[in-house]
N, CA, C and O atoms as a DFTB+ gen file, in Angstrom:
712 C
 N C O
     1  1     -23.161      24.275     -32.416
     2  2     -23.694      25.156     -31.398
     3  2     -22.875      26.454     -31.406
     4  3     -21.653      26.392     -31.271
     5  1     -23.622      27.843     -31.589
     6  2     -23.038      28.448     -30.683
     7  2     -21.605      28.700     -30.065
     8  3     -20.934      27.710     -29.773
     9  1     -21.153      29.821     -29.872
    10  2     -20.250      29.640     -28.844
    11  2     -21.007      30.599     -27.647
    12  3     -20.660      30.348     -26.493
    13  1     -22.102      31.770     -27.862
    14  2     -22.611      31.621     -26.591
    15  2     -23.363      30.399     -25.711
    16  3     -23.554      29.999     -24.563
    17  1     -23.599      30.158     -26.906
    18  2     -24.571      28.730     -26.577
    19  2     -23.889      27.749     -25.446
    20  3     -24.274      27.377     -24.338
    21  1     -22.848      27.528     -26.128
    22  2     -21.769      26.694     -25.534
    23  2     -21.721      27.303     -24.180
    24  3     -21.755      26.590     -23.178
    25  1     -21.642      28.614     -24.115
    26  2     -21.085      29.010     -22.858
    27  2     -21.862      28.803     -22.170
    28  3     -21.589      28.131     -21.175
    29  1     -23.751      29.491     -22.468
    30  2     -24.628      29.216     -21.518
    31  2     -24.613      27.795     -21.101
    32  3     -24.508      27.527     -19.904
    33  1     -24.694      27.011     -21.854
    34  2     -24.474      25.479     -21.864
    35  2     -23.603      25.053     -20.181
    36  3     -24.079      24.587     -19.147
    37  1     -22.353      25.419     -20.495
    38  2     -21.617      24.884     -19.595
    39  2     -21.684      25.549     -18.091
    40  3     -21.675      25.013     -16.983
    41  1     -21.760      27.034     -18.520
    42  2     -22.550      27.380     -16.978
    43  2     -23.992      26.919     -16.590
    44  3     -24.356      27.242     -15.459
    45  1     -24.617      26.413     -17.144
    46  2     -26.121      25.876     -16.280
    47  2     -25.313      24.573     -15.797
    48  3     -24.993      24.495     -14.611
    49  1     -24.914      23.350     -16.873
    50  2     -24.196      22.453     -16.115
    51  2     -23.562      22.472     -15.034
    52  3     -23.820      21.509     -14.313
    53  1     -22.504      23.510     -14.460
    54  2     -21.875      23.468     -14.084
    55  2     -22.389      24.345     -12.777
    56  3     -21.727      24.171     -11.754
    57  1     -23.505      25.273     -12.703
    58  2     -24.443      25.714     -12.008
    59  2     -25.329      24.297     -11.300
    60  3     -25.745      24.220     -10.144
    61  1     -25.418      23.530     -12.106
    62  2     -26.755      22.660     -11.743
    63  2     -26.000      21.475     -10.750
    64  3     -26.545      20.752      -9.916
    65  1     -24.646      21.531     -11.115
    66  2     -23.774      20.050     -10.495
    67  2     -23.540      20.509      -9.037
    68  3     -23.687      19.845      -8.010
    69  1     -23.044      22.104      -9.211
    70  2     -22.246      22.816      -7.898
    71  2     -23.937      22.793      -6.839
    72  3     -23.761      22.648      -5.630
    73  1     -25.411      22.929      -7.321
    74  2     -26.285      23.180      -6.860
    75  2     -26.838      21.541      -6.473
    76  3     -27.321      21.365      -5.355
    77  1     -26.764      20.638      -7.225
    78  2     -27.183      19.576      -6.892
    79  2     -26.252      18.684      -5.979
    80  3     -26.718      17.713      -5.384
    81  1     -24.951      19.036      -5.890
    82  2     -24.478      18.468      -4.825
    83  2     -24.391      18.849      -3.872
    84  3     -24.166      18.011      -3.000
    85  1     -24.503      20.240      -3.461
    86  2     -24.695      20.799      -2.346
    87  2     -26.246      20.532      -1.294
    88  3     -26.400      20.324      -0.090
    89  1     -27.190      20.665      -2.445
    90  2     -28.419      20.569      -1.798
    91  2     -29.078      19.578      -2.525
    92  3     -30.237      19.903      -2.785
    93  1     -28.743      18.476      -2.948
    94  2     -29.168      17.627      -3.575
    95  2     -30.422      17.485      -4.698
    96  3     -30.852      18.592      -5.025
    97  1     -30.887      16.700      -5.152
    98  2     -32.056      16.928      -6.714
    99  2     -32.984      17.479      -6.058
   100  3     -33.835      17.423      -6.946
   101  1     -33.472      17.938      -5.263
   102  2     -34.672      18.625      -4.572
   103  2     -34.419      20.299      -5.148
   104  3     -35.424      20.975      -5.369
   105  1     -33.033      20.905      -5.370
   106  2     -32.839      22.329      -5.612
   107  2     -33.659      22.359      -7.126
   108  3     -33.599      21.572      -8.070
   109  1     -34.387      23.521      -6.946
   110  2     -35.121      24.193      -7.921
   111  2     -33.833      24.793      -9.179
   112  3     -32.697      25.231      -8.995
   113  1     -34.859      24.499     -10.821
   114  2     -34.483      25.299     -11.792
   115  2     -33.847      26.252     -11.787
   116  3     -32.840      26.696     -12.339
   117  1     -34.923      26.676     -10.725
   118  2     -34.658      28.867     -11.134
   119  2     -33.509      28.782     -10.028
   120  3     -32.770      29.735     -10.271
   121  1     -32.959      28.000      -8.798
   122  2     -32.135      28.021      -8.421
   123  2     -30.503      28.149      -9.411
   124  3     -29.606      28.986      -9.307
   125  1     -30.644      26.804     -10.451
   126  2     -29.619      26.683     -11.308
   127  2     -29.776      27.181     -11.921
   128  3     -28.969      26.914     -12.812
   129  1     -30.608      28.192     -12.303
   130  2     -30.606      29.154     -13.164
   131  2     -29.944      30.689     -12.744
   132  3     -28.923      31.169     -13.236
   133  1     -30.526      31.109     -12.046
   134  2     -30.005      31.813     -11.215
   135  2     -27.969      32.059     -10.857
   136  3     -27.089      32.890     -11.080
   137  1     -28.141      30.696     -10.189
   138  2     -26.759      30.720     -10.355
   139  2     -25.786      30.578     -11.496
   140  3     -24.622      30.924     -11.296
   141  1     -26.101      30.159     -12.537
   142  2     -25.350      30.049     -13.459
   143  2     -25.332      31.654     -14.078
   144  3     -24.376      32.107     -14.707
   145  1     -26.528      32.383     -13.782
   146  2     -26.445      33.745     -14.306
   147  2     -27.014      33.814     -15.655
   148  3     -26.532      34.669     -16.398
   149  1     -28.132      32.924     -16.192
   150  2     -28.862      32.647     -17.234
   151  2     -30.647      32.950     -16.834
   152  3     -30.892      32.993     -15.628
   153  1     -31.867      33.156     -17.824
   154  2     -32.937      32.911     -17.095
   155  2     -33.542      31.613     -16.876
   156  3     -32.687      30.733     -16.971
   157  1     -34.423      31.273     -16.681
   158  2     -35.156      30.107     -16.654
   159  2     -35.537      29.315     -18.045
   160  3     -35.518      28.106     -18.275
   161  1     -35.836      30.255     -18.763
   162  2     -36.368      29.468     -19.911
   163  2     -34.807      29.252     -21.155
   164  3     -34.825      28.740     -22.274
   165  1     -33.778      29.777     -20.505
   166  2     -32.151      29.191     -21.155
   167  2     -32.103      28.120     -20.857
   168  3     -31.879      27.298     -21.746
   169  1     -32.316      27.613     -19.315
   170  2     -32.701      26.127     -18.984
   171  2     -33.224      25.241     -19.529
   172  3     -32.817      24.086     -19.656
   173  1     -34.382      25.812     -19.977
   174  2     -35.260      24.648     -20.224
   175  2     -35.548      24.645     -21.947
   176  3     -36.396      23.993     -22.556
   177  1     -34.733      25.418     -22.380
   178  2     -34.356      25.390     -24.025
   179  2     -33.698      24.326     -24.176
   180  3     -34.092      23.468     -24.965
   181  1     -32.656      24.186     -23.505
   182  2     -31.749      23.192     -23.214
   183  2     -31.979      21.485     -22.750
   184  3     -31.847      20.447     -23.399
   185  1     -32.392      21.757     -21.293
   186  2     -33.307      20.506     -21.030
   187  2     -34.905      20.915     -20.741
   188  3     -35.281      21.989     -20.271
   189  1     -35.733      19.811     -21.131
   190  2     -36.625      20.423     -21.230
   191  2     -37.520      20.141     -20.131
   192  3     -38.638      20.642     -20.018
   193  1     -36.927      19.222     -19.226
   194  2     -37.621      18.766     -18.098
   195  2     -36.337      18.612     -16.999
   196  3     -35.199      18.255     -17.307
   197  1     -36.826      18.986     -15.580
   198  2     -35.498      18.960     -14.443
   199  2     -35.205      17.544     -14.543
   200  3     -34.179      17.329     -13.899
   201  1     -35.677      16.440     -15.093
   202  2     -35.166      14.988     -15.047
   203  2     -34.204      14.917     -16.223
   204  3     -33.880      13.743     -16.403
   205  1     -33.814      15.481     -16.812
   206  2     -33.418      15.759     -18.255
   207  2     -31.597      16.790     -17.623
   208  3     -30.406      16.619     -17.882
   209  1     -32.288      17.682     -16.841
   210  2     -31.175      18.011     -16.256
   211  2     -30.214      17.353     -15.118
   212  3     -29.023      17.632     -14.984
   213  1     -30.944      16.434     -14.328
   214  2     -30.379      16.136     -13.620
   215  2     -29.629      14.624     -14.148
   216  3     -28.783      14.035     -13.474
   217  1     -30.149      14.143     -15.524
   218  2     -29.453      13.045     -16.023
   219  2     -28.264      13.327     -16.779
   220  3     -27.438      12.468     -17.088
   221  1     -28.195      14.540     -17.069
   222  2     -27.491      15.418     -17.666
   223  2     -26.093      15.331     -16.785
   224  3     -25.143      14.704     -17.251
   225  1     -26.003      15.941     -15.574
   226  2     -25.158      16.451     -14.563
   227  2     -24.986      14.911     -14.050
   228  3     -23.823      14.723     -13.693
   229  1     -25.698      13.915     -13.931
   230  2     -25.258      13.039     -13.004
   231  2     -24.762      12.246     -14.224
   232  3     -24.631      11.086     -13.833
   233  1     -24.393      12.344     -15.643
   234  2     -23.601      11.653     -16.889
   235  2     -22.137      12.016     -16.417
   236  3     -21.066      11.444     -16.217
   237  1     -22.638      13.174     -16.356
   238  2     -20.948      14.265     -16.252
   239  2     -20.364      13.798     -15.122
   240  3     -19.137      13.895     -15.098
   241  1     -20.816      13.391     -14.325
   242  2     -20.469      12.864     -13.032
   243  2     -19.601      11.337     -13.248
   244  3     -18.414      11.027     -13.148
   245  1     -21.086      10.452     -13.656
   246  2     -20.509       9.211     -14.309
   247  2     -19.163       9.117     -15.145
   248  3     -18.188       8.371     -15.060
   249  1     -19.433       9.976     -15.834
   250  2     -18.010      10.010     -17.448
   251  2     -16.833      10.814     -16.649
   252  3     -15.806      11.012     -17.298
   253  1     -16.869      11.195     -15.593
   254  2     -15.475      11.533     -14.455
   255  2     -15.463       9.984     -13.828
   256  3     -14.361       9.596     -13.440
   257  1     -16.323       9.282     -13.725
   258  2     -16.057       8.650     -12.293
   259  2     -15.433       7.241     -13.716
   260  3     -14.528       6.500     -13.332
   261  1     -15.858       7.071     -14.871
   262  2     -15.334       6.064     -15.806
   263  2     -13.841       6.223     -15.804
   264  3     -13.033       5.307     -15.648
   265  1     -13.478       7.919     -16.061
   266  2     -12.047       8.055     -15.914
   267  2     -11.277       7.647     -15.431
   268  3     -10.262       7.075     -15.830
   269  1     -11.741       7.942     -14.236
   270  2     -11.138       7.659     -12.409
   271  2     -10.947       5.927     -12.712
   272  3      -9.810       5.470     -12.824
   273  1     -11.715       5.363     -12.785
   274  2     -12.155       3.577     -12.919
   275  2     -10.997       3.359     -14.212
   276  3     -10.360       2.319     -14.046
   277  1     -10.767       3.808     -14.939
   278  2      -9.404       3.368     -16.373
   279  2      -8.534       3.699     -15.798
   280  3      -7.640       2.858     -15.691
   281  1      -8.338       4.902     -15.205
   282  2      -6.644       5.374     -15.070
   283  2      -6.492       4.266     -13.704
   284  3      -5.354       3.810     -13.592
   285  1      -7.224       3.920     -12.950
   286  2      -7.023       2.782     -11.811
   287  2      -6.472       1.215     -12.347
   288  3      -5.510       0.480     -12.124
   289  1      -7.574       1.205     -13.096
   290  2      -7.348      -0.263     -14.076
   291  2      -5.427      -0.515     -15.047
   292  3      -4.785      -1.482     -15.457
   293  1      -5.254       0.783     -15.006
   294  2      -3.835       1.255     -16.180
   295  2      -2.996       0.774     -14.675
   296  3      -2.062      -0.010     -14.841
   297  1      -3.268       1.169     -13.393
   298  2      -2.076       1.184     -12.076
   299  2      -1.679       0.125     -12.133
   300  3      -2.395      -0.872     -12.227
   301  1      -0.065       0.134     -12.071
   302  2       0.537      -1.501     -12.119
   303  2       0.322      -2.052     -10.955
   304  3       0.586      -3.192     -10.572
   305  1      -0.232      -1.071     -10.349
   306  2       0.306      -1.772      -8.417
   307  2      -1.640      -1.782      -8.305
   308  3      -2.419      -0.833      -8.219
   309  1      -1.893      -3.260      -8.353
   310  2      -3.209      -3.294      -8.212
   311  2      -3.658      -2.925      -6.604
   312  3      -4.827      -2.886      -6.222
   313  1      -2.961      -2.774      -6.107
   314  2      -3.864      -2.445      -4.577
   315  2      -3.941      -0.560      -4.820
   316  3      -4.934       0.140      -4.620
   317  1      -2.652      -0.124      -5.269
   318  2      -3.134       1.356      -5.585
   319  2      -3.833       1.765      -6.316
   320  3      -4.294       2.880      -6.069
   321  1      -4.302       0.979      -7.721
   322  2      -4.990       1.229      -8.153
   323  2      -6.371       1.091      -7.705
   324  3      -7.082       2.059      -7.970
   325  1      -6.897       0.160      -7.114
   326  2      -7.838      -0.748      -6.023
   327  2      -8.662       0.698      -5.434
   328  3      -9.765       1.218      -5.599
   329  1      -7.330       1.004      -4.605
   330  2      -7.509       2.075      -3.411
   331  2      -7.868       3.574      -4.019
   332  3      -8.867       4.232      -3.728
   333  1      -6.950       3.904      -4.815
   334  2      -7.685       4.930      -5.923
   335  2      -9.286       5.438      -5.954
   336  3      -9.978       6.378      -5.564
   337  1      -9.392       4.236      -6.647
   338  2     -10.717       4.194      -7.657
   339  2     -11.786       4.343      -6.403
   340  3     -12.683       5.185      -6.440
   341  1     -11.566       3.282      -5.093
   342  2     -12.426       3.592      -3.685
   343  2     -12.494       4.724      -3.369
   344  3     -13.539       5.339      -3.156
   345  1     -11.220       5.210      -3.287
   346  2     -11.276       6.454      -2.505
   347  2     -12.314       7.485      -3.461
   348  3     -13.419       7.880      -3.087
   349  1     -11.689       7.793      -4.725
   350  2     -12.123       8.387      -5.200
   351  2     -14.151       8.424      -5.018
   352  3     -14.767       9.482      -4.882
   353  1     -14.844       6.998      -5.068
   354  2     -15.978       6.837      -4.699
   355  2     -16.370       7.440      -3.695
   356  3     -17.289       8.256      -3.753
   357  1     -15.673       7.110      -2.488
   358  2     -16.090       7.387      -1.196
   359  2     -16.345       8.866      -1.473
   360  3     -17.445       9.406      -1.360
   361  1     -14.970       9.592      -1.926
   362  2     -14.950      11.178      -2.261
   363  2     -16.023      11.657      -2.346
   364  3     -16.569      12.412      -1.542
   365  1     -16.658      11.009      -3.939
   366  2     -17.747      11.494      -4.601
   367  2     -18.779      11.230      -3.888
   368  3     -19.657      12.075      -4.060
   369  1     -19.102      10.274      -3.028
   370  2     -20.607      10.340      -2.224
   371  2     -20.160      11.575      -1.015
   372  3     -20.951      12.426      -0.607
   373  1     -19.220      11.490      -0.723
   374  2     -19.769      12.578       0.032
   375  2     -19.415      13.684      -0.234
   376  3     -19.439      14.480       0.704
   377  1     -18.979      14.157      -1.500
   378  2     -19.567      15.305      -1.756
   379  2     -20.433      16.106      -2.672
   380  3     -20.396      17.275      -3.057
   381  1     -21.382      14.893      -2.938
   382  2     -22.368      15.032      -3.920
   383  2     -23.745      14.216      -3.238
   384  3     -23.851      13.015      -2.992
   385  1     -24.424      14.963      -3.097
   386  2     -25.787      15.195      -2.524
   387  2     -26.191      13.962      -3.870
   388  3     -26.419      12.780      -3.614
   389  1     -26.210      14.518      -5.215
   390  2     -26.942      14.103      -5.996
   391  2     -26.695      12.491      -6.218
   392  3     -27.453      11.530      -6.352
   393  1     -25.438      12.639      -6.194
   394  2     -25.120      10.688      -6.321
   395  2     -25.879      10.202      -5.460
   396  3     -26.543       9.284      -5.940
   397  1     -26.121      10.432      -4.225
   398  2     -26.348       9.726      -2.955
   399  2     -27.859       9.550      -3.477
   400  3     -28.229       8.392      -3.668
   401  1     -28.445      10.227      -3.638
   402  2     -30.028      10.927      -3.670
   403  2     -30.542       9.829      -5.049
   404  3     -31.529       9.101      -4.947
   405  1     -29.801       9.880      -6.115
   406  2     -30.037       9.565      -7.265
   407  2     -29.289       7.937      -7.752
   408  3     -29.107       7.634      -8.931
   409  1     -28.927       7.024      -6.564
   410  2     -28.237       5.740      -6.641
   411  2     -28.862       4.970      -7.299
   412  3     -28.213       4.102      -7.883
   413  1     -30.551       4.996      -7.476
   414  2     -31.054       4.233      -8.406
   415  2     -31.027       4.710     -10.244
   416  3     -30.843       4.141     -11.320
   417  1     -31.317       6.019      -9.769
   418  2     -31.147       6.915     -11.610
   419  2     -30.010       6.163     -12.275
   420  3     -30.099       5.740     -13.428
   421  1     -28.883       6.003     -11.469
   422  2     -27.393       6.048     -12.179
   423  2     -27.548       4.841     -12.860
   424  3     -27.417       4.702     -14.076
   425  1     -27.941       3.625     -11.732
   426  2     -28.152       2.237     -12.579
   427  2     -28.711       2.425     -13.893
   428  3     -28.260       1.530     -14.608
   429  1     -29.581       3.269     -14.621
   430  2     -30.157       3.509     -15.833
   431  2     -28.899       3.982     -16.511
   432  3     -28.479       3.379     -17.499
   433  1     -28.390       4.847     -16.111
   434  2     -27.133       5.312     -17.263
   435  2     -26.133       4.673     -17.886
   436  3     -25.406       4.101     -17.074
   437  1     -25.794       4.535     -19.049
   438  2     -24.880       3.546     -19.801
   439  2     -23.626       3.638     -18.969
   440  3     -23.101       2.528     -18.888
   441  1     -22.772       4.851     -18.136
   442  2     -21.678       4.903     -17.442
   443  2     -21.556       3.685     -16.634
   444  3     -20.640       2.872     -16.754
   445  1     -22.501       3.604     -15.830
   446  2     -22.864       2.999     -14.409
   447  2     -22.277       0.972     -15.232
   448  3     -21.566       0.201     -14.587
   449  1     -22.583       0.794     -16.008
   450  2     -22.239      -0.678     -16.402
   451  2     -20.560      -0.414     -16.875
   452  3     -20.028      -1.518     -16.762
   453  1     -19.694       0.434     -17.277
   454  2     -18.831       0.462     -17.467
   455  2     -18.068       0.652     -15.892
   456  3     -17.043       0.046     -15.582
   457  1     -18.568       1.316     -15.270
   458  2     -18.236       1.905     -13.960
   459  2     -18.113       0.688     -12.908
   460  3     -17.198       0.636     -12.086
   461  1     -19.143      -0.303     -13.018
   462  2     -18.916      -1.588     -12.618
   463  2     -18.566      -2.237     -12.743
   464  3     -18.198      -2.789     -11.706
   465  1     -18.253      -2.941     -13.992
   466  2     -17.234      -3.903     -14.740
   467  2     -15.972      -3.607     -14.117
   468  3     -15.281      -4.445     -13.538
   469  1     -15.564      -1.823     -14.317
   470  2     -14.306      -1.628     -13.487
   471  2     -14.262      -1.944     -12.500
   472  3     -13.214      -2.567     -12.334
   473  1     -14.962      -1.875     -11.435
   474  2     -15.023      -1.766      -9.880
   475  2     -14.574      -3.415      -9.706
   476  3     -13.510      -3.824      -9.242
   477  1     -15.633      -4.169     -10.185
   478  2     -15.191      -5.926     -10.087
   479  2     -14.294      -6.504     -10.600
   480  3     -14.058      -7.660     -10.251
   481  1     -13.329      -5.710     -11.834
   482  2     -12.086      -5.962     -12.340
   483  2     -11.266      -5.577     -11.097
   484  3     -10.733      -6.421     -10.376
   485  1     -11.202      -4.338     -10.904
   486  2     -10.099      -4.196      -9.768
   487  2     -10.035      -4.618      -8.144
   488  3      -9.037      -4.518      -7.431
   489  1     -11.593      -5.203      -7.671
   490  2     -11.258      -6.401      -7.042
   491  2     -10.678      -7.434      -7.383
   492  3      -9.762      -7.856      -6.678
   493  1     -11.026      -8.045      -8.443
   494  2     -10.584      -9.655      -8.717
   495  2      -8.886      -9.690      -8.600
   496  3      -8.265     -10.545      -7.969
   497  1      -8.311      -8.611      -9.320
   498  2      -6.786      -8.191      -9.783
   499  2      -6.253      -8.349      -8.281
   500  3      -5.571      -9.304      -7.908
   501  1      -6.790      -6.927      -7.203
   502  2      -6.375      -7.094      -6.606
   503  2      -6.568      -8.520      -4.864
   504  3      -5.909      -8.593      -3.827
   505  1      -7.489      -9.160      -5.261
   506  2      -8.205     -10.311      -4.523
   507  2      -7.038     -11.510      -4.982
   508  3      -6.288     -12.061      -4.176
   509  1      -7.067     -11.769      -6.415
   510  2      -5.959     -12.505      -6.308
   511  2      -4.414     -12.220      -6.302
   512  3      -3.457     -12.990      -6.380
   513  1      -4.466     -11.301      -6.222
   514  2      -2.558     -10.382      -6.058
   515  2      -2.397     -11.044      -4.506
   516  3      -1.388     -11.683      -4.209
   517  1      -3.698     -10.781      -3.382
   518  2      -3.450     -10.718      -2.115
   519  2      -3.589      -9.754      -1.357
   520  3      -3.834      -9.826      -0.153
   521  1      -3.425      -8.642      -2.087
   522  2      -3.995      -7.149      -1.725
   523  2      -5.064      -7.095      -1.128
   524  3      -5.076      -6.190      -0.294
   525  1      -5.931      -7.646      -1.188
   526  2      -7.138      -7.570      -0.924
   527  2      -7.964      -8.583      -0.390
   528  3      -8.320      -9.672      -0.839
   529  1      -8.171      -8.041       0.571
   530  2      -9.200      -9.390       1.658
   531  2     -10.077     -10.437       0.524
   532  3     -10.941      -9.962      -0.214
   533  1      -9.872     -11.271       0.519
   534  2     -10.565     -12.606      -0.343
   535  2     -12.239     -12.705       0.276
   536  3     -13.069     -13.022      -0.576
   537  1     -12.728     -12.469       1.603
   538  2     -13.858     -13.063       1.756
   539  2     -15.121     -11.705       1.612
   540  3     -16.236     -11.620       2.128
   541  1     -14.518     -10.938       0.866
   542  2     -15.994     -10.219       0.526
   543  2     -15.880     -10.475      -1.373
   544  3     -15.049     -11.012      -2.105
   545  1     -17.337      -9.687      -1.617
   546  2     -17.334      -9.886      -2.883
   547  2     -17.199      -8.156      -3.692
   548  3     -17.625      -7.209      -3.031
   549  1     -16.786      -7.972      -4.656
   550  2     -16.930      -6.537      -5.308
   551  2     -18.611      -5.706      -4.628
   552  3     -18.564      -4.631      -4.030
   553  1     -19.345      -6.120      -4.766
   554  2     -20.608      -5.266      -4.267
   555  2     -20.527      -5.558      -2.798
   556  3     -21.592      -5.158      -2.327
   557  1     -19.637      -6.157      -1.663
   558  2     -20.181      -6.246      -0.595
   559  2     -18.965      -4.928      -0.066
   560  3     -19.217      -4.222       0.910
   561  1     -17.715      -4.770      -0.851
   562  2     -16.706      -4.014      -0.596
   563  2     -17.604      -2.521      -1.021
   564  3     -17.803      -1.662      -0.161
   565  1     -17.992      -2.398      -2.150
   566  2     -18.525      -1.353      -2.532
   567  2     -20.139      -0.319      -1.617
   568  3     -20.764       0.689      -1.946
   569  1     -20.219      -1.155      -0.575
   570  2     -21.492      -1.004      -0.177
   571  2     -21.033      -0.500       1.368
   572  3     -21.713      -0.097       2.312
   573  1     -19.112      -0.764       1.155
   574  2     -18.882      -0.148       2.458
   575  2     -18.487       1.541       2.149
   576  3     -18.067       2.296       3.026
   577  1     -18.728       1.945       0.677
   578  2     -18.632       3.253       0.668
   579  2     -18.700       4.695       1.313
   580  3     -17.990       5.699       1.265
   581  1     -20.040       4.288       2.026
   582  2     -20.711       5.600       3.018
   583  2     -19.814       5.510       4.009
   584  3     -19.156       6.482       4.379
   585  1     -19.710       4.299       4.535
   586  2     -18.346       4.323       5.590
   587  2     -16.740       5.156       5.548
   588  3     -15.937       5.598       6.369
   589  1     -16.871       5.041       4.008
   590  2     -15.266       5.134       3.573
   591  2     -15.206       6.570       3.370
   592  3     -14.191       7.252       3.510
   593  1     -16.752       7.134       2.912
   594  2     -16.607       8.935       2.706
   595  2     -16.453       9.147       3.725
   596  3     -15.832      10.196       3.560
   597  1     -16.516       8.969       5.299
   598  2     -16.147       9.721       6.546
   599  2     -14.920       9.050       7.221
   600  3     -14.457       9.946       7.926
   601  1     -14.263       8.103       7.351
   602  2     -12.800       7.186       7.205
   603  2     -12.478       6.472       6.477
   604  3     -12.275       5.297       6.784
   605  1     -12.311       6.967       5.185
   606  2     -11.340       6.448       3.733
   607  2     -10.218       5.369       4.671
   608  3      -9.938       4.204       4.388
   609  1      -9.682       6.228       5.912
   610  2      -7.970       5.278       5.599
   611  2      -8.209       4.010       6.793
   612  3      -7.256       3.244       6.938
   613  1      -9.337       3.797       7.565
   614  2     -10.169       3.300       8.396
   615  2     -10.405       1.657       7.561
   616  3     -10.027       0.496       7.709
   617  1     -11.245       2.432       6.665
   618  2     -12.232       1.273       5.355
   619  2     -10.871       0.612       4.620
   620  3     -10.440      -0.465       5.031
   621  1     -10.453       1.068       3.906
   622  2      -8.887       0.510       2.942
   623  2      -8.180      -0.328       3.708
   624  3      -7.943      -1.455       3.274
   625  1      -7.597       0.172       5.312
   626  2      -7.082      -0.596       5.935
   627  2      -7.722      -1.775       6.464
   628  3      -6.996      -2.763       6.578
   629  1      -8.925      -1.878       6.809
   630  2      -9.372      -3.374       6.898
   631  2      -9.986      -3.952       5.829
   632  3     -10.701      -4.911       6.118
   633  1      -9.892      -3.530       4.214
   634  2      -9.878      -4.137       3.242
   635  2      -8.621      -4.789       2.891
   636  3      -8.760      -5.617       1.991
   637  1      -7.031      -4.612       3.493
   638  2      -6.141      -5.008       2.955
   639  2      -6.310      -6.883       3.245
   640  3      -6.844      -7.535       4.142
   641  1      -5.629      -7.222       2.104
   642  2      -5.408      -8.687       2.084
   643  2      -3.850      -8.569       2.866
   644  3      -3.286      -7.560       3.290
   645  1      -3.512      -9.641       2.874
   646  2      -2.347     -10.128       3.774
   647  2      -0.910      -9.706       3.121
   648  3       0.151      -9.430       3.680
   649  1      -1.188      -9.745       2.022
   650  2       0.110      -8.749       0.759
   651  2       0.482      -7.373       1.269
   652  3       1.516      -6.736       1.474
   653  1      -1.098      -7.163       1.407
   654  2      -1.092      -5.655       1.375
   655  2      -0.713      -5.316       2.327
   656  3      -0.084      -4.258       2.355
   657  1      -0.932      -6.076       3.544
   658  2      -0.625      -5.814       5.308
   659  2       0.882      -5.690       5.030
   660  3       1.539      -4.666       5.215
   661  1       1.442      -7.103       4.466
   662  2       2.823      -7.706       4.567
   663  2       3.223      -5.794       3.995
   664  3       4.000      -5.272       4.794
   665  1       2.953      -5.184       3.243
   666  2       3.440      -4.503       2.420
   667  2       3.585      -3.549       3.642
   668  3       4.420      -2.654       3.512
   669  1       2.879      -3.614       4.828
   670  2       3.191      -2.305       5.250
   671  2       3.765      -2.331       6.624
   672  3       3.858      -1.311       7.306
   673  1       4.216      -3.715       7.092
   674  2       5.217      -4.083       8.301
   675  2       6.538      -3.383       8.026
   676  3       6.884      -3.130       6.872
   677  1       7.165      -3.119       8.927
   678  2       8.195      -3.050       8.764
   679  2       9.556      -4.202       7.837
   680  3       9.338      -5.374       7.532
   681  1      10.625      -3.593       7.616
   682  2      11.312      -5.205       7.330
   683  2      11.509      -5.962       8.722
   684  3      11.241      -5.433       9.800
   685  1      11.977      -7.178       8.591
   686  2      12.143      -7.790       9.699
   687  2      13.395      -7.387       9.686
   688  3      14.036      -7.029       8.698
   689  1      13.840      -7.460      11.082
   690  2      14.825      -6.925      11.897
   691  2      15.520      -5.060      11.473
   692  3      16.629      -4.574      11.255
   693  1      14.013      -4.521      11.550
   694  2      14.364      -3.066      11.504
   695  2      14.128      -2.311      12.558
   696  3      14.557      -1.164      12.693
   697  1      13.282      -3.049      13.535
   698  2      12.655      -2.418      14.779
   699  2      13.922      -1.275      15.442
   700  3      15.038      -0.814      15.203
   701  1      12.796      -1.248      16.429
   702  2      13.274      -0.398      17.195
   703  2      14.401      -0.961      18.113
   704  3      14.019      -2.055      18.528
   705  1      15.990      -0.562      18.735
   706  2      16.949      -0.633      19.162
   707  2      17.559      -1.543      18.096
   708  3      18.670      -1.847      18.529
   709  1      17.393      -2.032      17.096
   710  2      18.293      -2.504      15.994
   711  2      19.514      -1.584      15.434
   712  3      20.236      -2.000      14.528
């Protein structure tokens, strides 16, 4: 390709992500077109249908959120890593219109099965460490997401298992007038 190519390239992407999360897959072409500072038909040279673009932007999305899900999986301390990878979720729904909008699309994308495998690895790790409350399952924790984009430290804290609590008492006999 190109290196204008390239460039137009990465500004429509990067036009279409900043536009689709703001106002979710409903924003028009000529919108992301527009903003990226390209015409309409640079767009659609490119993708050739807005479903084409928006699988496009919500990959790029996915192949960040795989990242996020490895460098969690690498954390020695499975509850931080655990908590990470959530947070980071919660993050991304709420500030992306398009994830929210597009929860069934993603299931189609090859990311989305890597993206899960992680998610139920770093329950199990941290479920049997103790970190982590034992009586839900990976999709029943994950479904408390929408919750967690408006109190992340709310959601985590009544996900902790009894490790994780223990982890955050004080020592014994540190209190107060000791």
């Amino acid at each position: 390709m190109r290196a204008d190519a390239q460039r137009n390239l990465d500004r429509v992407l990067g036009a279409a992500l900043a536009c689709f999360a703001e106002g979710g897959i409903d924003v028009s072409v000529d919108e992301v077109a527009r903003r990226a500072g390209v015409g309409h038909g640079t767009v659609f040279r490119r993708f050739p249908t807005k479903e084409a673009l928006i699988d496009a932007v919500l990959g790029k999305e996915l192949d960040r959120m795989v990242l996020l899900a490895q460098a969690a999986l690498a954390d020695e301390d499975v509850w931080d890593g655990f908590a990470a990878f959530f947070g980071a979720v919660a993050e991304g729904y709420a500030r992306n219109r398009a994830l929210v909008e597009s929860k069934e699309r993603c299931k189609e994308l090859p990311q989305m099965r890597v993206i899960q495998d992680a998610a139920h690895e770093l329950v199990r790790r941290a479920q049997e460490a103790g970190a982590l409350r034992p009586d839900l399952s990976a999709d029943e924790i994950f479904e408390l997401v929408p919750a967690a984009s408006r109190f992340p430290g709310v959601i985590l804290d009544g996900l902790r298992g009894k490790a994780g609590v223990d982890r955050l008492r004080p020592e014994a006999g540190a209190g107060v007038g000791r």
